[in-house]
C-alpha positions as CSV (number, residue, x, y, z in Angstrom):
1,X,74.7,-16.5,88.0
2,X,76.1,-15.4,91.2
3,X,79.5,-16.8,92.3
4,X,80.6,-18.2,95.4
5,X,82.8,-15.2,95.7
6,X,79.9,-13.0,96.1
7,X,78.0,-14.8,98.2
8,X,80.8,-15.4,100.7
9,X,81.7,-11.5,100.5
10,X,77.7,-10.5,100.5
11,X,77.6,-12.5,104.2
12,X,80.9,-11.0,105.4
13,X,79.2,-7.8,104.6
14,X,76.5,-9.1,106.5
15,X,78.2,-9.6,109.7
16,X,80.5,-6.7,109.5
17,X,76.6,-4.6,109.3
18,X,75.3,-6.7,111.9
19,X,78.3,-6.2,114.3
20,X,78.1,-2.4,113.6
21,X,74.7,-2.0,114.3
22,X,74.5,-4.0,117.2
23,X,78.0,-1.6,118.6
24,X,75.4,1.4,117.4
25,X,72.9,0.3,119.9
26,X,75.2,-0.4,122.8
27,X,76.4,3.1,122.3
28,X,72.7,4.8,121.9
29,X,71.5,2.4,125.5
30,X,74.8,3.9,127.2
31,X,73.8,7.7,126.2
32,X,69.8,7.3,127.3
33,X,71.5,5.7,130.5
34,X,74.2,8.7,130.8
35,X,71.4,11.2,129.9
36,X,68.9,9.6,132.2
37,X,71.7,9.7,135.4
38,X,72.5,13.4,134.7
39,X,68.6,14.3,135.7
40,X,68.0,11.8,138.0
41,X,68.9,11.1,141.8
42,X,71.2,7.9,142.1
43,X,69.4,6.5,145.5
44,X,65.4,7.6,145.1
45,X,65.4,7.8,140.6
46,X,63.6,10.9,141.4
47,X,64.5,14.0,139.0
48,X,67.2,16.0,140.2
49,X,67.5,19.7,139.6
50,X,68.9,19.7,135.9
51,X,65.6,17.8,135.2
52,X,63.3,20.5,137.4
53,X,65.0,23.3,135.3
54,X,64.3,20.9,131.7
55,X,60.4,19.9,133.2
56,X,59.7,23.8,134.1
57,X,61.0,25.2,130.3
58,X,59.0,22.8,129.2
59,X,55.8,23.8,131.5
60,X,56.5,27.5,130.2
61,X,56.5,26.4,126.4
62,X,53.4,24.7,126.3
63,X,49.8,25.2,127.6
64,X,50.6,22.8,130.8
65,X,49.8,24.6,133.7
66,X,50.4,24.1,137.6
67,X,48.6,24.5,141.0
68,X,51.6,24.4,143.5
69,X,55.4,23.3,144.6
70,X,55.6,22.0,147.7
71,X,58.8,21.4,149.6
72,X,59.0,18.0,151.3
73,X,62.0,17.6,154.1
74,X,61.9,14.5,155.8
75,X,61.5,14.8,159.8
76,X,64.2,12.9,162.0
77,X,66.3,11.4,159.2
78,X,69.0,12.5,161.1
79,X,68.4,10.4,163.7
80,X,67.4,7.2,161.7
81,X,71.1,7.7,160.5
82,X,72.7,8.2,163.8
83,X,71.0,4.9,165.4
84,X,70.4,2.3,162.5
85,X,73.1,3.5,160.0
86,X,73.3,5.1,156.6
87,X,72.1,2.1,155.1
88,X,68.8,1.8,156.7
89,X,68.7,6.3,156.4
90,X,68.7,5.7,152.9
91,X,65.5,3.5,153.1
92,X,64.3,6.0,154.9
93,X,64.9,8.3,152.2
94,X,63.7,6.0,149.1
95,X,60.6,5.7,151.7
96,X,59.4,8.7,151.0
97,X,60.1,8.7,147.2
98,X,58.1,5.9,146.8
99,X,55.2,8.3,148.8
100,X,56.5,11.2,146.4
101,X,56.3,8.6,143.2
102,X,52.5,7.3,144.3
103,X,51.3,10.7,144.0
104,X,51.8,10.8,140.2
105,X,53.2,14.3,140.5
106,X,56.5,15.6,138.9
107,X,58.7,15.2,142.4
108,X,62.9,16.1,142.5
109,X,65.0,14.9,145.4
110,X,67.5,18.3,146.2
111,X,69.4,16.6,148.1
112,X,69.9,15.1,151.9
113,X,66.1,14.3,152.6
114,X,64.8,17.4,150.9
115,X,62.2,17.2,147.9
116,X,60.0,19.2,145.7
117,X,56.8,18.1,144.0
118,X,55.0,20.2,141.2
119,X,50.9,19.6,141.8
120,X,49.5,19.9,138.5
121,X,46.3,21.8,137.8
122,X,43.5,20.5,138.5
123,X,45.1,18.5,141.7
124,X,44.1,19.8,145.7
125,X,47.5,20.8,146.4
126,X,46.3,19.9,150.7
127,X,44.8,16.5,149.3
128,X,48.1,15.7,147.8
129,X,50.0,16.7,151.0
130,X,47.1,14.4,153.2
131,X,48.3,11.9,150.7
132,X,52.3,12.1,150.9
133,X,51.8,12.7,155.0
134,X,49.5,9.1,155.3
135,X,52.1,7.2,152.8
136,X,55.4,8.3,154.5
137,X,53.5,7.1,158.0
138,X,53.5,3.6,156.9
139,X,55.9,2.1,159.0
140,X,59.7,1.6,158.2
141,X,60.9,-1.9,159.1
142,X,63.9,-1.2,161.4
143,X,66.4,-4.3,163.0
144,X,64.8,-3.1,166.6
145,X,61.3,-3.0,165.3
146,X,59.6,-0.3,163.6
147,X,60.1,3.5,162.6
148,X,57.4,6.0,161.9
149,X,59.1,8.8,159.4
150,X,57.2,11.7,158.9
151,X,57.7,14.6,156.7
152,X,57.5,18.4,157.1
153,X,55.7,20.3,153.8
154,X,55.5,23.9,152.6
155,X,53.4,24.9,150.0
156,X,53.4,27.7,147.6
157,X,50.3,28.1,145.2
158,X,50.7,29.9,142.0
159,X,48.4,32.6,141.0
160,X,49.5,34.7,144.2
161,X,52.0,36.8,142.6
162,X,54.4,33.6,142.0
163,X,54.7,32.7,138.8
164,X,58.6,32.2,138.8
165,X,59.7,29.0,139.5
166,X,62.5,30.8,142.0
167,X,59.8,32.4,143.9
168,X,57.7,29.5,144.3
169,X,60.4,27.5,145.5
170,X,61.4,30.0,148.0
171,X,57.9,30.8,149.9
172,X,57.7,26.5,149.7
173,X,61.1,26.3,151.0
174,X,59.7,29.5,153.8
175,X,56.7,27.3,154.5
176,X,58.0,24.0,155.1
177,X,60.9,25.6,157.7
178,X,57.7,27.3,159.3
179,X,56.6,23.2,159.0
180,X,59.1,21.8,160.9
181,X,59.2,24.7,163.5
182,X,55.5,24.0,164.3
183,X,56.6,19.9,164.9
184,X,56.9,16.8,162.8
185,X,54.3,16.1,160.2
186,X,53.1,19.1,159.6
187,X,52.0,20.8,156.5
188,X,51.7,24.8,156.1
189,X,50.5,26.4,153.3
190,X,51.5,30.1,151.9
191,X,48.5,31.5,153.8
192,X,48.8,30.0,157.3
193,X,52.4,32.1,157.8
194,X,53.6,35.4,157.6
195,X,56.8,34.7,155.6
């Protein structure tokens, strides 16, 4: 027969197990949420660039294979700033996140109103960029009406001699400076420049 004693000491264990385990979870949620905001962007909850670097090894390790990076700058961001405030440049920013996010493509904000997606084989890398181009368009809801943002985008398709994720980024990043040179809105692939 089982004494009080025991019974009493079996349900003190019982808390004492329940407590730790329930401190055991806290702890694992605040790591996920520490590991999760040390590869993602604070405003937009896109990737950042420890996640790119983490998302590429793991494109290079397995059989997943890619059609394109594209640079994305937003156009006139500056200027949303400068007349509505930083509050209403962030929307602006998260604006075209959400167009980045809709896309279903691996997308990285690098900071200020700069992005990069990956297009994924099988996906139209100029398709994509129609796609991002008509979402971003959707007018912004400003205290003086409405704001069109628009975005500038360079793309860089792999199988040209880029296979490094360096050199991709850098004829994007090439491309969408050629982009915004050519006005707002626009989208300029490897081929239409000359470096």
């Amino acid at each position: 027969m089982v004494s009080w004693e025991t019974i009493e000491e079996l349900q003190a264990e019982n808390l004492r197990l329940q407590a730790e385990n329930d401190r055991l979870t806290r702890e694992c949620a605040a790591l996920r949420r520490a590991a999760h905001d040390a590869t993602h962007d604070d405003l937009t909850g896109l990737g950042n660039n420890r996640w790119l670097r983490q998302y590429w090894n793991h494109v290079q390790a397995s059989d997943a294979s890619i059609e394109a990076v594209m640079m994305i700058d937003g156009d006139g961001i500056k200027s949303i700033n400068d007349r509505y405030g930083h509050e209403v440049g962030d929307r602006a920013i998260t604006h075209i996140a959400d167009a980045l996010r809709a896309t279903q493509c691996p997308a990285i904000r690098r900071g200020g109103d700069e992005f990069l997606l990956i297009v994924p084989s099988g996906r139209d890398p100029l398709s994509v960029a129609s796609e991002i181009s008509g979402t971003v368009s959707t007018p912004l809801s400003v205290p003086d009406g409405r704001a069109t943002v628009t975005v500038s985008i360079g793309v860089a398709e792999c199988g040209n001699g880029h296979e490094v994720l360096s050199d991709l980024i850098s004829v994007a990043d090439s491309a969408m400076y050629q982009a915004k040179r050519s006005g707002p809105g626009k989208v300029i692939t490897e081929s239409n420049f000359s470096g």
